[in-house]
C-alpha positions, 0 to 999 in steps of 0.5 A: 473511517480508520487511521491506519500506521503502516508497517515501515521499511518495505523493500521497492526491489524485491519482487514487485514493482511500484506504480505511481497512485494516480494509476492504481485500478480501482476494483482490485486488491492493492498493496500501498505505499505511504511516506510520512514523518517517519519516513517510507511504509506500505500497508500491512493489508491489502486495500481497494481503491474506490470511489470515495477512497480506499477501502481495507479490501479485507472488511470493507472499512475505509482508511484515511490514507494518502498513499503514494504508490501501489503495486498489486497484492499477491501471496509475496505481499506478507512475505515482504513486510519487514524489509527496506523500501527503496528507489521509489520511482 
């Protein structure tokens, strides 16, 4: 198992909506959103949910992660790294 620190300040508005985590699919290639004492982060790679948790979808590795909201991983998911997360629903 890792811990992961996510990349903070991902934008909600910019080319993707956020879904609340009690929806997300399991089987598929996520981008995750988490919010911790440092305020809102989404992961900088993508992860599965499965069964027993969450999963780096690249390597297989579980995360200790307790995200709040996912949206599906798609080649825009690098490109928004680095920008503000805002409006959560």
């Amino acid at each position: 198992m890792i811990q992961v620190k996510a990349q903070a300040d991902i934008s909600i508005n910019d080319g993707g909506m956020w879904n609340p985590i009690a929806s997300a699919p399991f089987g598929r290639n996520l981008e995750l959103a988490v919010f911790d004492e440092d305020g809102p982060h989404a992961l900088v790679f993508p992860c599965a949910r499965a069964r027993e948790g969450w999963k780096n979808a690249t390597n297989g590795a579980r995360v200790d992660i307790r995200p709040t909201h996912w949206r599906d991983w798609g080649e825009k998911a690098q490109a928004r790294l680095g920008k503000p997360l805002e409006g959560s629903p």
